[in-house]
Phi, psi and omega in degrees: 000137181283174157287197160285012177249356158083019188269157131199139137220193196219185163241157187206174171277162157251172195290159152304181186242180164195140182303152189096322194237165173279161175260131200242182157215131156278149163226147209227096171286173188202148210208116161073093168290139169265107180270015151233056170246142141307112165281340180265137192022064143199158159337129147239133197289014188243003198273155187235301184207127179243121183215219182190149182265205177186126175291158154307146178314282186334324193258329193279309171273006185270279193305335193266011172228059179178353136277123218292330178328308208287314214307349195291325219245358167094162174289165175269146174262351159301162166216190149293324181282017193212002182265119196267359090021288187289301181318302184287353174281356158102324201218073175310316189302325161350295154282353178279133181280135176259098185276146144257137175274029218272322171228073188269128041236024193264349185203194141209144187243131171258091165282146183221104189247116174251112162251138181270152153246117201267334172279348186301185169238118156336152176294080175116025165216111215255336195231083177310287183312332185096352177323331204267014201222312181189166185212119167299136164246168175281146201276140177244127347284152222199124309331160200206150167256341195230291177264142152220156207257107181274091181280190188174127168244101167283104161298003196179177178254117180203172187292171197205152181202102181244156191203133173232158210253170167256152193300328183283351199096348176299121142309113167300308184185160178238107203257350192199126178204093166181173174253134184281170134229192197307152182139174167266141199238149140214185171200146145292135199233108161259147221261342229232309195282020161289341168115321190241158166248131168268171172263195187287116169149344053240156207214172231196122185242154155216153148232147188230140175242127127335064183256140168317341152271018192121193179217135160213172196255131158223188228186136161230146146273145140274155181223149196244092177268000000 
């Protein structure tokens, strides 16, 4: 899980090879994660953006020919420069992991910066938001002190993930994780049943659907007096 600065990390082994490809890692963000969904190779409604990272040549053949685990299977003969994956992404460096090497071979430290754009619209979804699918209505009553009522209309049937957020992005509570079909929803949203007491202030409901043409999101604020 990231922080509010949108940070997390973690250990990992480094990675292995396979003929064909440069040595990569995939990663799959997730925005309200649903962890009793799958995630490995299949859809999930909180994934957002799935791509992969690529080790540097240079760092890829310094462990695999000089760590004793690596040495059976050799350096990779792929690279970034030669990996057509990579080649196509317009911006290798882009994808590239930035090692320090300061205590190698007992370790390696890796940065990695994925930036979203959240306002954007992606190459072959014409429609983000999704209006043509559902429409988030704004919540009532608004500002509220104790209860507000998040209505919704499903235009069609698809998986629905409503969430609701702190204004950095932590998740609060996941109020609707299941699959609709057309019609009109509300749900209740309570200020008390979160786990936390929020304070007075403005907070952020989203939903996201999971449709057989893609998936999209739309998002209100609410305020807590």
């Amino acid at each position: 899980m990231t922080d509010a600065q949108g940070r997390c990390e973690f250990d990992t082994i480094f990675p292995g090879w396979y003929a064909g490809r440069a040595t990569h890692l995939h990663f799959d963000v997730h925005l309200g994660f649903v962890p009793t969904l799958p995630i490995n190779q299949q859809p999930n409604p909180s994934s957002t953006f799935i791509s992969q990272m690529f080790v540097p040549n240079s760092v890829k053949t310094l462990v695999y020919t000089t760590i004793p685990e690596y040495l059976p299977k050799g350096d990779n003969p792929k690279g970034t420069d030669n990996d057509a994956i990579a080649q196509n992404s317009g911006a290798v460096e882009d994808l590239t992991i930035v090692f320090d090497e300061t205590d190698f071979p007992q370790s390696l430290t890796g940065d990695f910066t994925i930036g979203l754009d959240m306002e954007g619209t992606p190459v072959g979804i014409e429609n983000l938001r999704g209006v043509q699918y559902f429409e988030l209505h704004p919540n009532t009553p608004n500002p509220f002190s104790d209860t507000t009522t998040i209505p919704f209309t499903m235009k069609s049937t698809g998986m629905v993930t409503l969430s609701v957020f702190k204004t950095t992005g932590e998740l609060i509570s996941q109020l609707v994780q299941r699959r609709l079909s057309q019609g009109d929803y509300s749900v209740t949203f309570d200020r008390h049943h979160t786990g936390e007491q929020l304070v007075a202030g403005t907070y952020m409901f989203e939903m996201m659907v999971h449709h057989r043409d893609g998936r999209f999101r739309q998002s209100q604020l609410m305020i807590i007096q």
